[in-house]
N, C-alpha and C positions, 0 to 999 in steps of 0.2 A: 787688282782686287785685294781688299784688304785679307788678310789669315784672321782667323779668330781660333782663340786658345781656349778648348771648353775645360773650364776650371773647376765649374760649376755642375753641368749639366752633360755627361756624358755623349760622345755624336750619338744620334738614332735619327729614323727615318723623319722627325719634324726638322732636326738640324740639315738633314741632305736637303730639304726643302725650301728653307732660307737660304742655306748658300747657295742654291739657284735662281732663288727671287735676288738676292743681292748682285749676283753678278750679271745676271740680268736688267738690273738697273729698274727693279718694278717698285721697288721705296725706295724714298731716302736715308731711311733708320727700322731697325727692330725696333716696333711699339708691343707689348703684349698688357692683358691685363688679368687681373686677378676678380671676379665677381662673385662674391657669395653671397646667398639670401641671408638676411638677419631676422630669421627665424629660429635661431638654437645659437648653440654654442662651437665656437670649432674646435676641429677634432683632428685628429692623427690623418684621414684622409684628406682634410683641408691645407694640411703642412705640408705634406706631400704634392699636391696641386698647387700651392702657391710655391714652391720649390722649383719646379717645372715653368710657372709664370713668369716668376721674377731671376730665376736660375740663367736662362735662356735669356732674358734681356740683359743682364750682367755679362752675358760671355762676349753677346753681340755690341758692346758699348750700347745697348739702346733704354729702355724706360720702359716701368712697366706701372701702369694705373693700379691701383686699387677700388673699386668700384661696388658701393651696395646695388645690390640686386634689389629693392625696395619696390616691388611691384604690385603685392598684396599686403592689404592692408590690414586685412585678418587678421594674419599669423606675425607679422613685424612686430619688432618694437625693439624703445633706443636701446634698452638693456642689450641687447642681444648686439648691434651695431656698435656700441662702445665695444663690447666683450670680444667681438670682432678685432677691430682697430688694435686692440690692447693686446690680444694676441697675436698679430702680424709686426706691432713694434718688438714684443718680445723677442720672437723668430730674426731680428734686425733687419726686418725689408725697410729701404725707402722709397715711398712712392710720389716724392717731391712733396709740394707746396701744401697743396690737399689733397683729402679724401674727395674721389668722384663719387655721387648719389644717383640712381637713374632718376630717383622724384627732379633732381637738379633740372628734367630735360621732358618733365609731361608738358609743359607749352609748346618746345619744339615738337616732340613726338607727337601731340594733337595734330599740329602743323600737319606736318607729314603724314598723316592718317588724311587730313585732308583734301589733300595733294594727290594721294589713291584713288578717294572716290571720283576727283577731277577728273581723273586719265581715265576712269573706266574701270579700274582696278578692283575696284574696294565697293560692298553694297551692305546695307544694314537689314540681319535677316532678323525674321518675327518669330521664329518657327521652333515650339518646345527644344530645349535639349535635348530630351528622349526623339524628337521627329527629327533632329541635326545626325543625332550618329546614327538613326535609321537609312536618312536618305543619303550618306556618306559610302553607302553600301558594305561590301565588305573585298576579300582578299583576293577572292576569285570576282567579284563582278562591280562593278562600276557604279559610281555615284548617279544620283538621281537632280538633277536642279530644284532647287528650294521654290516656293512660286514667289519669293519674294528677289529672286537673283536678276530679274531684271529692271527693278523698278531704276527711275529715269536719276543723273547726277544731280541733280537739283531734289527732287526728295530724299536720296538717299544723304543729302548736304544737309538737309533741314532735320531728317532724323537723328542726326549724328548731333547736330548742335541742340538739340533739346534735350536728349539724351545725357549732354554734357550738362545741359540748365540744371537735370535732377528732376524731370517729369514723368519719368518712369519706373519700375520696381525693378528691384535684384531678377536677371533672367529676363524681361520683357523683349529688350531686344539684345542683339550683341551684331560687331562689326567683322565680315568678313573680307578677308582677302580672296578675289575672282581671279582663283589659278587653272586646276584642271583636273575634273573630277572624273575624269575616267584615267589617273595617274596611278601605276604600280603601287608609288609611292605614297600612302593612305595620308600621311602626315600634308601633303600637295593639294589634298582633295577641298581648297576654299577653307583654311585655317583662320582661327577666330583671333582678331589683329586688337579689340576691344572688348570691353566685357561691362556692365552696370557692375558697382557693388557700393552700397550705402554702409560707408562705415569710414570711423577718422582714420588718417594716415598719422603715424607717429613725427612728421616731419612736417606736412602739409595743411594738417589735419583738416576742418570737411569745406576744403576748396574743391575739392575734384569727387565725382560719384562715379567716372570711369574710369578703369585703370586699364594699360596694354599689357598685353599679354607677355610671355618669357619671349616666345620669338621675336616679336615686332622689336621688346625692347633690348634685346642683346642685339639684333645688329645694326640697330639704330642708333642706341648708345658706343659701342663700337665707333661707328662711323666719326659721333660726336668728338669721342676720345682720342680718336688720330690713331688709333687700333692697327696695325699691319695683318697682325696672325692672333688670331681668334684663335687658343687652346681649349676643349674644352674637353669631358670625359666621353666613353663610348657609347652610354644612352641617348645623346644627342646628334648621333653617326646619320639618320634621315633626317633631322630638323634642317641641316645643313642647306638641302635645296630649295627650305622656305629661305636662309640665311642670301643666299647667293641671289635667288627673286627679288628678293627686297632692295639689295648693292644694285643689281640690276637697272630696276625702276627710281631709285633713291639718292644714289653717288653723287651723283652728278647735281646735284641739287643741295647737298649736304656738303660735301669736298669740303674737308677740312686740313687737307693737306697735300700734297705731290701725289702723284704716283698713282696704281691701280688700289680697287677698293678692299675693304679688308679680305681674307679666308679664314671661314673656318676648319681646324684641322682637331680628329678626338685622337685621344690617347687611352687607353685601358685603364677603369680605376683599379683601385687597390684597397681592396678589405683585409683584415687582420685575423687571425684563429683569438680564441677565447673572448669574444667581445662584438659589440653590435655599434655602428654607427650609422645607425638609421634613424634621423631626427625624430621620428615617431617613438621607433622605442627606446632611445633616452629620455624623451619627456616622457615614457610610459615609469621607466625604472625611477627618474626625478621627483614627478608628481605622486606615484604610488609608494615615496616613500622606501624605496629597495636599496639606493644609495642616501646620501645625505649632500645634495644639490650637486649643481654643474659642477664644480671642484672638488667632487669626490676621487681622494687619489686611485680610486679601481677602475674611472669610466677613461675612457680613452677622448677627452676633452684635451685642449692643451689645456685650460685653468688647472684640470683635476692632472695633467703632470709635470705641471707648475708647481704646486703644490706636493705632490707627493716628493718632488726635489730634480725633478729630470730637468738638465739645464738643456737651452734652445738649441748648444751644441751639438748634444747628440740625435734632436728631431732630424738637424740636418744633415749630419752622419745617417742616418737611418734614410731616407729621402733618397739620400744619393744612390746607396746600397742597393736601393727597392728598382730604381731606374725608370725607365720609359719602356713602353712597348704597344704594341698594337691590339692587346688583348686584355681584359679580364681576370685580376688573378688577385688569389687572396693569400699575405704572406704570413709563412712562421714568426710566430711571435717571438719564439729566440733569435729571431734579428733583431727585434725594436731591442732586445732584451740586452743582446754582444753590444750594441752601439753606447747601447744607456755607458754599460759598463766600460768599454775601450774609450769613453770619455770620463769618468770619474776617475781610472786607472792611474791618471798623473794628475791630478788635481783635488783628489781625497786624502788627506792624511790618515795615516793609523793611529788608531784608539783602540780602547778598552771599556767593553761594555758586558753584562751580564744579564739576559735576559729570562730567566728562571734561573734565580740563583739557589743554590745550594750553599748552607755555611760549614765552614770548613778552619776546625783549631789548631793551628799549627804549636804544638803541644812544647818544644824546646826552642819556641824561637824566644829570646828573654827582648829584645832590643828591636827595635824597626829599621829597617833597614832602605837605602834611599837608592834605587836606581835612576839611571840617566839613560831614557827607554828613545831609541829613532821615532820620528816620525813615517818613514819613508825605507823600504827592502831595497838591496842592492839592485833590484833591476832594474824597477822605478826610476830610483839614481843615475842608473845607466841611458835613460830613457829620456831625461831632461835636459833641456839647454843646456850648454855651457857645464853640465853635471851641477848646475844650481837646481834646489830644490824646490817649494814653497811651505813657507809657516801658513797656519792656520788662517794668520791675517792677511796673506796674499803674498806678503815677502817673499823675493827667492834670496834665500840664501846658500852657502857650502852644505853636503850634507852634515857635517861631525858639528856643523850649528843648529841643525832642526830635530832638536833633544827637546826633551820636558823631564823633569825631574819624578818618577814614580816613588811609591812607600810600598814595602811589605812588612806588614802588620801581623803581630800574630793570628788574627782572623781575615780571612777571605775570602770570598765569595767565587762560586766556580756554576758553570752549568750543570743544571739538575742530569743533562742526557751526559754526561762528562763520567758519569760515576752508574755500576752498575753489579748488583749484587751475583747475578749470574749472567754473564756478559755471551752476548753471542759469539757464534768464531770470526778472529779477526778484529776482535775489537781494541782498539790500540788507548784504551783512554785510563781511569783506573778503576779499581779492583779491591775488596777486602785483601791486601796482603802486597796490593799490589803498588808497583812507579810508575810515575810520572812526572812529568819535566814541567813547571808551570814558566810559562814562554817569559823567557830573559831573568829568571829568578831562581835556578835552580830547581832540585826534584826533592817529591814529596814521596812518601808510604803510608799507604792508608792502613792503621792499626786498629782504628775500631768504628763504629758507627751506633748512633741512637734515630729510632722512629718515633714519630708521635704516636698520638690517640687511635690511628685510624692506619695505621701497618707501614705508612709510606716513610722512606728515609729521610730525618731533618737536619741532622749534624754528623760532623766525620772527623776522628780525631788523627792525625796524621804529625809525621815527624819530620822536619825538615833538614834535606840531607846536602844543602849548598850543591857543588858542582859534584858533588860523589855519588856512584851508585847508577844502575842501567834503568833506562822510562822509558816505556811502552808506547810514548808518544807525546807529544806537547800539547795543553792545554793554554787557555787564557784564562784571567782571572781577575775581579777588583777587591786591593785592600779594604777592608771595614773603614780606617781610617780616613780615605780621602776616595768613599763611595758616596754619591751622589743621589738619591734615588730619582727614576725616572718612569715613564709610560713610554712604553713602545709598541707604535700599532706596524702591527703587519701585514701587510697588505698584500694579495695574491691573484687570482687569475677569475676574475669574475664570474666566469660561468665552467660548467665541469667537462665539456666538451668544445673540441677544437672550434664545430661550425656551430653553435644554436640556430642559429634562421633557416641554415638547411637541414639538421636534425628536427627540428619543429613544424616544417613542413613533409619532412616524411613521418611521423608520428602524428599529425594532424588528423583530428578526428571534426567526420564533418557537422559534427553540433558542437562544437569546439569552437571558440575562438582563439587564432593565432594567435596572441598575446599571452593567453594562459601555457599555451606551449613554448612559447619563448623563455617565458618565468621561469618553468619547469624546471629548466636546465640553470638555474641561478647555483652557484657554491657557496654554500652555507658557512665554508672558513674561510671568505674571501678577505675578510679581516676577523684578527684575533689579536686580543690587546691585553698584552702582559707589563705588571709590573717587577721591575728590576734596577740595576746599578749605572753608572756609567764615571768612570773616574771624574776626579774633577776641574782640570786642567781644562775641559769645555767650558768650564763658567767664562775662561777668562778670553774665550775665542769670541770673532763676531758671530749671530744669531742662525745667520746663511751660509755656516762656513759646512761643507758634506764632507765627513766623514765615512773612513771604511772602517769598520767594526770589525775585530781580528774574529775569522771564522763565522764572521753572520751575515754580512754584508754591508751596502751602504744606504746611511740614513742622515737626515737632518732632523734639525726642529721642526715641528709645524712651524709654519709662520701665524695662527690667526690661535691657535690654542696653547702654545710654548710662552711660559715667563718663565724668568729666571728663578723663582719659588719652589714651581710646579712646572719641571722640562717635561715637554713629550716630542718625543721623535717617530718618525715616520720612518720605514723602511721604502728605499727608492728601488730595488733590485736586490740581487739574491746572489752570494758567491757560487764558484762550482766548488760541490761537495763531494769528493768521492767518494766518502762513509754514505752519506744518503743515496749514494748510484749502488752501491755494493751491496746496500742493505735492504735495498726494493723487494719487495713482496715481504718482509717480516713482519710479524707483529707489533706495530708501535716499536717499529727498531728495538725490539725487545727490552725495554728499559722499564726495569721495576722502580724505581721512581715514578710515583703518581703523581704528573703533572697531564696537563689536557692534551690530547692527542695535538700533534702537530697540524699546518694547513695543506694539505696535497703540493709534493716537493715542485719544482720549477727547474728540475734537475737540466742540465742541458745535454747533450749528444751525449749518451752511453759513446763508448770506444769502437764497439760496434756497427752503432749510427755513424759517429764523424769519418768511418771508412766507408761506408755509403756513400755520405757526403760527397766526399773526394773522389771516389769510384764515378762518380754521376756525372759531376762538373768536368773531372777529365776528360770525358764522349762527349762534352758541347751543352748538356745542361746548364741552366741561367741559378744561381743562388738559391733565388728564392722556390722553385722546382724543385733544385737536390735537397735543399730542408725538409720541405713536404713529403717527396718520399725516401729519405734517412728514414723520417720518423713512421711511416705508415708502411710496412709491410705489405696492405692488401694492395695497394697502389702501385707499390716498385715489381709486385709478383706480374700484376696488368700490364703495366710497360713493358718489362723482361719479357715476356711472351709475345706482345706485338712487335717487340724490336729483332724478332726473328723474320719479319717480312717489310721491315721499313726501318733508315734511320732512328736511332734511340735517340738522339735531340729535337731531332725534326715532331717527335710523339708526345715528349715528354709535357710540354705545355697544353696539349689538349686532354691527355689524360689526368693533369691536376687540377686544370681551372674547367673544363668543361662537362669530364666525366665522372671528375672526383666526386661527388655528394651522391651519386648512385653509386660508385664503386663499395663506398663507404658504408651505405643502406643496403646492400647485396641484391640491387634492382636493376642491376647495368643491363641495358637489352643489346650493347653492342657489342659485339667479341672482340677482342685484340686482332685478330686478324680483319676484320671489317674495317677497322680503325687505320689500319695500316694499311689497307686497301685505298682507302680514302685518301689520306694523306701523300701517298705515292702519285696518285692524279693531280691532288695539287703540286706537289711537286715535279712534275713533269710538265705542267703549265696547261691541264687540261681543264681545269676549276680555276675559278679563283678560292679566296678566300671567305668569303660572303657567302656562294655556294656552298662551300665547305659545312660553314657553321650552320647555315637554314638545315641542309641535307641530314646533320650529324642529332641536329633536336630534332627534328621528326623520326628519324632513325630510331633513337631513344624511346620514345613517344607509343613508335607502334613496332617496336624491336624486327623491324625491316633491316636488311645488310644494304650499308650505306653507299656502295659502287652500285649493287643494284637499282639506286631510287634513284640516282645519278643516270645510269644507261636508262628508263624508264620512262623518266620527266624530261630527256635529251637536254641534261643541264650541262652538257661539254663548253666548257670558256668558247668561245669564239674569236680564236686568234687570226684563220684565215685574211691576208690583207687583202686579198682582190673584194672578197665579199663584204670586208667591213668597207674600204673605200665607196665601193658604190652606195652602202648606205649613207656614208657623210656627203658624196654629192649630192642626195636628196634631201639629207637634212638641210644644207648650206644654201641648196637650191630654193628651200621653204623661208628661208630667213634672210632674204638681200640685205635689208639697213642693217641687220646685227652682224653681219661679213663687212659690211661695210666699215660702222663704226669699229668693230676691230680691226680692221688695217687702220686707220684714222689715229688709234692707240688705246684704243679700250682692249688693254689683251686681258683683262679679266672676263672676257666673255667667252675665253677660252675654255673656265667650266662652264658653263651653259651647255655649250657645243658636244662635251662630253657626255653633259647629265642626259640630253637630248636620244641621245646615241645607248647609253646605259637603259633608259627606258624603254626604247624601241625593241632591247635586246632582251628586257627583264631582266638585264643584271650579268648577263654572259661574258657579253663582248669585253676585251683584254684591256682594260684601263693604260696600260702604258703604250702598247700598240696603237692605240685609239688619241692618244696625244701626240705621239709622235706623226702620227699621218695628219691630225692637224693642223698641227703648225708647220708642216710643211705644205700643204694644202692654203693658209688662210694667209701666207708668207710671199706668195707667188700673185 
């Protein structure tokens, strides 16, 4: 069997899984695909899933499709499909030849609808929406048959095809798949495979008035697309045994390539703190006017961090970081934030820029004076190929070549927060009386100062004292002479709390609409737009070239509002400051300079936090956990008290992604010790996983202790083999052709056989146990 080097995609349980299908010999190749609706714009979460997609087929030498989801025809459209496409080129996937459309495959997939009703499968039911999820029953009791679920294949054939003519209204009828309505699994219970809806398709436009639904067409398409491993997120973890019924009855008739028929397998998404990507309420923030469209550099779009200057390097940096895992979790934004920055790190030049300047008369300088200023700090240097550096224009050269000539002028421009009449303690910048170093130019003394009309400081007359004389600190600065003026918008953390969507629904009032509580939490300085300097040695660079700003961070030009007349640049990220860590909780960093309050800092791990940090990760914590509680005190206090009755790694992930947004609301109804109670049954192999999680939200719910509802509801895993076996010889014993056709070589009926078994059990019975007797069982 071949090795495969994950270059890409870290090992995790989807990789254990492939290298078993491979050496099993159940494909010929890793196919995966990437399918997103082209109803919005993608987004941070979309990067991350196509990373996973096309990651994973990179490591396995295999292919990964690109595929719209183009099923509704409502909400599509091409805007949104190109916007797609053009951000997955960016990210550098290739997805071969073309892009795959499911519209490409509504003749086959009618086909195939058709093919249902033949076998029995499939019936067109009449019966309101409101009477479908009535008689669908509910969690505790069983579906009800629709009176139209038996009508004969021949009507239901003739309904379907009229249906398709366009002689009936939106809702009239719709097509069902005949699975099994007294199924645990509610999603089983006769899922709607077709739907009417009168309206153009962006692609098709009014050829078709039915359209199928997400399940029919994800594993149908799938199938179409030579698909192996269906990735998909963890809300689709039940849709899976519609996905599996349909390869089922459908494979075999589709077979588009070798081998057994696709699986689908989910992975936990990944949400961000400060920011929402929930297609609804970015078109809420877009339409309302809150941003200024898709590409605004605040929303967590790629176009909007495109734009604000984030190159596709560090999406994927940030991607990998995040990883794969089995669960649910939403990460510190000072990770997108580390990656942003540990890729501009060697590929930004330093510059000089002034963004509230202060003017400032260097009072005995008679002559201007020309330095030969680095691009690039010795570490940097250290840090490059060959010790080659790059110019602006992408050159790598030696470093003692990637110079530019600077001027100090008798007048120059300094930060307003740079200077301060009564300076807090600690304050290293300058002072009525006081030095300072302006960076590679010698030091100054501030001998006197003038205010305007209205008290605040606007000139400073200081003496310029070359290499002589002790400074409190280094400043930057730009010459009068060869200052440039510019707009710099600064952009910061779009909303004032970590989670909005879970703040908003704990603040949710119930004559309230959820959107107006989303807003709520909107940051009113998520941009602030100052005008300032920036030397001029940019003119002469390309328009796309990012820039580190000494002391302020890194920025470009806009691309769509920058000329060379009228520059504006955009801030992409934020340096670490230690003055703005050291000076948290002061007043406007006490700076009598009357300039506008700053935007809320973006400060990253106080000293404090990043021994948290490290503290965490060393006991087996996952990154994105030890950020979350570095930064949150009430969270790490939770864990520390339950890790006195159960591993502190084994905890950590459920008390960030599960119990975090009550811990957070002070609503927790489950103790650390309950938590840990729980956790220790699944670890011991007495729960699964599934268990876990149902038991843990009801727990919550009705602040029940969670081993309790566990002993109560007798939800013990059921690993027992003698008793699970005898159930699979009854199962096997119900199904001869499908035992059969698996020894034949349909081993994908091997989940069937499982789901079969998971149902009977309501979910108990030991998923690996139950495989392994299997296929020992269906082998013989």
């Amino acid at each position: 069997m071949t090795e495969y080097k994950h270059r890409w995609v870290s090992p995790n349980f989807i990789t254990e899984i492939i290298d078993e299908d491979l050496k099993a010999g159940r494909y010929p190749k890793v196919v995966t695909r990437f399918p997103p609706e082209p109803n919005g714009y993608a987004h941070l979460g979309h990067a991350i899933a196509s990373y996973i997609d096309f990651g994973i087929a990179k490591d396995y030498g295999g292919e990964c499709r690109l595929r719209m989801d183009d099923t509704n025809p409502e909400t599509e459209k091409a805007e949104y499909a190109e916007a797609l496409i053009a951000d997955m080129r960016w990210l550098g996937w290739d997805w071969g030849p073309k892009v795959s459309y499911a519209s490409d495959y509504f003749e086959k997939l009618y086909a195939m609808a058709e093919r249902l009703i033949q076998k029995g499968l499939a019936y067109v039911d009449s019966v309101s929406p409101e009477e479908m999820a009535r008689l669908r029953g509910t969690v505790d009791q069983p579906g009800t048959p629709s009176p139209y679920r038996e009508r004969s294949v021949e009507e239901n054939l003739e309904l379907f095809r009229r249906m398709r003519a366009g002689e009936f209204k939106n809702g009239e009828h719709v097509l069902r798949a005949k699975i099994d309505l007294a199924s645990p699994n509610m999603k089983l219970r006769d899922p709607v495979l077709y739907r009417i809806v009168h309206a153009p398709h962006y692609r098709t436009g009014r050829k078709w008035c039915i359209y199928p639904s997400y399940d029919f067409a994800q594993a149908t398409a799938d199938a179409l697309d030579g698909v192996t491993h269906s990735l998909c997120s963890l809300e689709f973890v039940d849709n899976r045994a519609i996905y599996d019924w349909l390869m089922e009855h459908l494979w075999e008739e589709i077979r588009t390539r070798p081998g057994d028929p696709p699986r689908q397998y989910e992975f936990g998404r990944r949400s961000l703190e400060y920011t929402v990507v929930s297609k609804r309420k970015l078109k809420k923030l877009v339409e309302g006017g809150y941003v200024r469209g898709w590409d605004d550099p605040r929303l967590p779009t790629l176009a909007a961090q495109r734009r604000r200057g984030v190159r596709p390097e560090a999406i994927l940096r940030f991607a990998r970081q995040v990883g794969i895992s089995r669960t649910n979790r939403t990460v510190d934004i000072a990770l997108l934030e580390g990656a942003i920055r540990d890729d501009l790190n060697t590929v930004a030049p330093r510059v000089m820029g002034v963004l509230r300047p202060l003017r400032v008369v260097l009072t005995n300088l008679a002559e201007p004076r020309t330095i030969a200023m680095p691009y690039w700090p010795h570490d940097v240097v250290a840090e490059s190929p060959g010790g080659r550096v790059p110019l602006p224009d992408g050159r790598r050269v030696q470093p003692e070549e990637a110079t530019r000539p600077r001027v100090l002028s008798s007048v120059v421009y300094i930060e307003q927060e740079d200077f301060a009449l009564t300076p807090p303690p600690g304050f290293k910048r300058l002072r009525p009386g006081g030095q300072v170093r302006l960076k590679m130019a010698g030091v100054i003394r501030c001998d006197d100062y003038s205010t305007d009309a209205s008290g605040a400081v606007c000139e400073l007359r200081c003496t310029w004292l070359g290499e002589e004389g002790k400074a409190a600190g280094v400043i930057h600065w730009v010459s009068e002479a060869e200052a440039v003026p510019a707009e710099f918008r600064l952009y910061d953390r779009l909303f004032t709390v970590p989670h909005p969507e879970a703040e908003a629904k704990e603040h949710e009032d119930e004559h309230e609409a959820e959107e107006k509580d989303f807003l709520a939490f909107l940051n009113p300085k998520s941009l602030e737009v100052v005008q300032g300097y920036i030397e001029k040695s940019v003119l002469a660079d390309p328009p796309q070239t990012r820039y580190q700003l000494e002391r302020l961070g890194y920025f470009w030009q806009d691309p769509l509002d920058s000329r060379p007349e009228a520059l504006v640049f955009n801030r992409i990220v934020t340096l670490k400051d230690t003055w703005s860590k050291a000076s948290e909780g002061q007043d406007e960093r006490q700076k009598p300079v009357r300039v506008a309050a700053p935007a809320p800092s973006l400060a990253p791990l106080s000293p404090e936090q990043q021994a948290r940090f490290e503290a965490f990760q060393a006991q087996g914590v996952g990154a994105a956990e030890a950020l979350v509680l570095a930064r949150e005190p009430r969270l790490a206090a939770y864990l520390q008290e339950a890790a006195a009755h159960a591993p502190l790694a084994a905890l950590a992930g459920w008390v960030v992604n599960d119990l975090g947004p009550a811990i957070r609301a002070d609503t927790c109804r489950v103790s650390p010790q309950g938590l840990a109670a729980l956790v220790r049954l699944l670890q011991e192999g007495q729960i699964n996983s599934r268990i876990a999680k149902d038991v843990l939200a009801e727990a919550l719910a009705e602040g029940a202790d969670p081993a309790e509802l566990v002993a109560r509801k007798g939800l013990r895993q059921l690993s027992d083999e003698a008793t699970l076996e005898a159930l699979l010889e009854r199962i096997l014993a119900q199904y001869p052709e499908k035992v059969a056709a698996y020894r034949a070589g349909k081993t994908g009926l091997l989940g069937f056989f499982v789901g079969q078994a998971m149902r009977e059990t309501q979910g108990q019975a030991n998923p690996q146990i139950l495989q392994a007797l299997l296929t020992r069982k269906l082998s013989g």
